[in-house]
N, C-alpha and C positions, 0 to 999 in steps of 0.2 A: 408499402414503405418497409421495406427488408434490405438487410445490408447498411452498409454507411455509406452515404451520399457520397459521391464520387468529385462533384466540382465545388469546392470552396465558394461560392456565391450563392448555390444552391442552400449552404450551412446556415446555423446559426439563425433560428427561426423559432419564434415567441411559439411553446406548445398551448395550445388553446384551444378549448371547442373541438371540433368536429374534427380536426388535425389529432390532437390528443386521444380520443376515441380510436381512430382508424391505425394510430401507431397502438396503443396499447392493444387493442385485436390483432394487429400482427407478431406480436409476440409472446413467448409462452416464460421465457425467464428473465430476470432484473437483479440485476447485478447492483450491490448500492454497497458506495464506501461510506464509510461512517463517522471518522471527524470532520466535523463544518456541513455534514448533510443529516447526518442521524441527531448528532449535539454537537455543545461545544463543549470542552471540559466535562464538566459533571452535569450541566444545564440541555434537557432534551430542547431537542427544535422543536417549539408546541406544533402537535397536531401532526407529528412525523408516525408515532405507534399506530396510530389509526390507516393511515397508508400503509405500512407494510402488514396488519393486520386485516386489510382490505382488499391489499392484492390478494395475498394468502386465500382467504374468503372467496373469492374470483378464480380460483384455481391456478393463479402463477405459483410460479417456482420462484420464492425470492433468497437470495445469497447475498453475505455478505464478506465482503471485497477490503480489505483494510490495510494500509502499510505501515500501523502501529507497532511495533515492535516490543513493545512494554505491556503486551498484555496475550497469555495465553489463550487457547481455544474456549478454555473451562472460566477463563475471566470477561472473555469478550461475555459468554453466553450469561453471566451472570449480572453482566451489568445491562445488554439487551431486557432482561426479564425484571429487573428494577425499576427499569422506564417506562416498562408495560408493552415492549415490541413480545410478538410468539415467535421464538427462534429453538433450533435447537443447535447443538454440537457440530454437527454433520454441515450447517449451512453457513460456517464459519470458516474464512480462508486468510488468518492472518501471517503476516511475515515470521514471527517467530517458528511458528507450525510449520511455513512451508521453509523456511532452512532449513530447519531439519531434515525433512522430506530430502531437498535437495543432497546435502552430504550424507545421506544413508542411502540413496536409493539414485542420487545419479552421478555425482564424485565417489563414490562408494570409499568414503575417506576411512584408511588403514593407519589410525593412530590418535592423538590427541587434538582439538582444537582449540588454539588461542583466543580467545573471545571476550572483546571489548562491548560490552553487554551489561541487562540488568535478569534480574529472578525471572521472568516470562522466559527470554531465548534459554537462560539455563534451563527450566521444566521442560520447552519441548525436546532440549537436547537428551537430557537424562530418559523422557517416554522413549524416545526412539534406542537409547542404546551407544548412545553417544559420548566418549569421557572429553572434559574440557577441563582450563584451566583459566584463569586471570580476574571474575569476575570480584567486584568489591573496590574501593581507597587502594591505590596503589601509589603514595606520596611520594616527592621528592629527596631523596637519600642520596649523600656519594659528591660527585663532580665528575669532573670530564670523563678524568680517565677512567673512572668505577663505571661510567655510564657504557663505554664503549667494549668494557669487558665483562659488564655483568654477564651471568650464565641464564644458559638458553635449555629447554626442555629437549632434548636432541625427538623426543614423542609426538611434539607438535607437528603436524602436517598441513594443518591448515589455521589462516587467520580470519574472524569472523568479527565484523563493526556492524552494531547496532546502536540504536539509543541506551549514552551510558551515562549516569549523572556521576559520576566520578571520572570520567575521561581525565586525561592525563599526561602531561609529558615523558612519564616513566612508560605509561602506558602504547602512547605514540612511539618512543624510541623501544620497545621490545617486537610491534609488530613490523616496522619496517626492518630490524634485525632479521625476524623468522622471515620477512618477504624477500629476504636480500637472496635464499636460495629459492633460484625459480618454478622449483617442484611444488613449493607451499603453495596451496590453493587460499586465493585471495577474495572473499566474500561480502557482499553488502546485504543486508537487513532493504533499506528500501532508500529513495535519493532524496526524499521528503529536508527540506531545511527551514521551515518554517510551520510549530504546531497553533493553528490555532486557538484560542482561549473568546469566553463568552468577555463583554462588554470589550471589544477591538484587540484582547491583549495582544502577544504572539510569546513563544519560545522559541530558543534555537532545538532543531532536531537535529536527528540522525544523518541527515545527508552533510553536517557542517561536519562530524568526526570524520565522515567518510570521505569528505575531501580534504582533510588532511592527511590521512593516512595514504590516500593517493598520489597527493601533494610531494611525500617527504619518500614514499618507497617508490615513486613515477612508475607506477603500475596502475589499470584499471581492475575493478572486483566482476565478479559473477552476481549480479544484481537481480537480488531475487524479487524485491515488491515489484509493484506497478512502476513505470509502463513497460516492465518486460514480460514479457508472455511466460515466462514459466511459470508464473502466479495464477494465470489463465490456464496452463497447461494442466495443475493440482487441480484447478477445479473440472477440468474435463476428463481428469484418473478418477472423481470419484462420483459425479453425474453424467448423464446421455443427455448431451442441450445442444442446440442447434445452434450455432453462429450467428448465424441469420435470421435466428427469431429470438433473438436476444439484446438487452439493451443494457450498457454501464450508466448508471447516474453516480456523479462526481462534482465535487467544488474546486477541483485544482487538471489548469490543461494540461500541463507538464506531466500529470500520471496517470488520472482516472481518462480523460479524453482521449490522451494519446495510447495508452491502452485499448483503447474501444479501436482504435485508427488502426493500432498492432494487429487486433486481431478481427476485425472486419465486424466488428457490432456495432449498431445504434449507438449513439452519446446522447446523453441531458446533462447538461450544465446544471446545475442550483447554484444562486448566487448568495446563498448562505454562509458560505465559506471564505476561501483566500480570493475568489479573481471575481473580477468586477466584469459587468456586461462591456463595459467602455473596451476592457483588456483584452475579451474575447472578440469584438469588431475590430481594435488595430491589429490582432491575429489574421482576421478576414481579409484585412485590407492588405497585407502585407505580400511582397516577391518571395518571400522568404519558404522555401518547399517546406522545413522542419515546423515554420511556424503555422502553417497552412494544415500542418497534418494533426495540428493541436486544435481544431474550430471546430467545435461542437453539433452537432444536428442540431439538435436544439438546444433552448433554456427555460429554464424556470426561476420564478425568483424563490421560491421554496418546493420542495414533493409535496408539498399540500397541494400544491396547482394541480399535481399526477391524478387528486380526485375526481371521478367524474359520477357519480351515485349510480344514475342511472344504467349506468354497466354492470351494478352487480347487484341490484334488486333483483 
């Protein structure tokens, strides 16, 4: 079982028993995003440290995969080790990090960026070498006309939307300004619109800013989380892993699944999170190519299922 199952009928199959076994021997890395599969909020998924503790133990390569934007390399790894997961720096690939990554090392941005953001994207901007501007309350001041003529950083090169708890209409009308000239590179954090919270709650994310800002400057971004490969791509700049001995586990088809489909790895679903198994079978069932390439190989109702003892005695 190597590679991602090819026919959508074949998908979407209860991991269990001897099936579970025969997939975890055929791969050497695991890939696991982390809200709605690792916790939710501040609340670990019981019985999740001791899986990736286990893999670990077992000799995989476990990574983690995350389209959180509000929390740097040095925060993720800090709140993994609170929970009791063994992670280090190195196995951490969140969107804040790889923006950065991305406008230093493949827009090789010459100048300032506008950044609708909170303190995580500003830290990895600052490690890499990176000057910005906007981040913080940007309130409503002025009327019309002030708004159309406020002044613009002429330094700015590129615009950058993450999760911003001060988002803003002063905020919205300066990046569609800096996007009105088409040179400015136009950037997403991840398309995430919905953060899960423990007992059902939800929040608005990052993907509701960034369809605004698309919305009003009718442009798309350079989308760096999940499901676009470049987030796959950072992690293949700094390990040697096989595609095909490798598996994404994820709680949302829209990113972690479709991810796995981008880039030809295994998927497990945990139903931990945002999609319900009902969502992932009308996915199956569906004409629909895009929705078809969201159906997971498998599912679990938790990665505690991922346990099997006897593999690693």
């Amino acid at each position: 079982i190597t590679g991602s199952a090819i026919m959508s009928d074949s998908k979407c199959v209860r991991l269990t028993g001897p099936l579970r076994e025969q997939l975890l021997n055929s791969v050497d890395t695991v890939l696991f995003d982390c809200d709605g599969v690792l916790w939710k909020g501040n609340r670990v998924i019981p019985g999740a440290p001791e899986v990736i503790n286990t893999l670990r133990r077992s000799g995989k390569r476990v990574l983690f995969v995350t389209n959180n934007p509000t929390k740097t390399r040095d925060m993720c790894l800090e709140k993994l080790t609170k929970m009791g997961f063994k992670a280090s720096k190195e196995d951490i690939f969140g969107t804040a990090y790889c923006t950065a990554l991305f406008l230093k090392n493949v827009a090789k941005v010459k100048g300032k960026v506008y950044l609708i953001g909170d303190k995580a994207v500003s830290e990895e901007l600052k490690t890499e070498g990176i000057t910005f501007t906007g981040p913080g309350p940007d309130p409503v001041h002025g009327g019309l006309n002030d708004w159309v003529k406020m002044p613009l950083d002429p330094d700015v090169k590129a615009v950058v939307v993450g999760f911003d708890e001060h988002f803003s209409f002063m905020k919205l009308a300066k990046a569609i300004a800096y996007l009105k000239d088409p040179e400015c590179l136009f950037v997403a954090t991840n398309p995430d619109n919905r953060l899960p919270l423990e007992g059902g709650k939800y929040l608005p994310d990052t993907g509701c800013f960034v369809q605004a800002v698309e919305t009003a400057a009718q442009r798309k971004p350079h989308m760096i989380g999940k499901p676009s490969r470049f987030i796959f791509d950072c992690i293949l700049s700094k390990h040697d892993l096989d595609p095909a001995r490798t598996v994404m586990v994820g709680d949302r088809l829209d990113t972690d699944i479709l991810l796995g489909f981008n880039c030809s790895l295994n998927t497990i679903l945990t139903l931990t999170g945002l999609t319900s198994l009902e969502e992932a079978k009308s996915y199956q069932k569906s004409n629909c190519p895009s929705k078809r390439s969201m159906v997971p190989d498998y599912y679990v109702n938790s990665i505690t299922d991922l346990l099997h003892h006897s593999l690693y005695n």
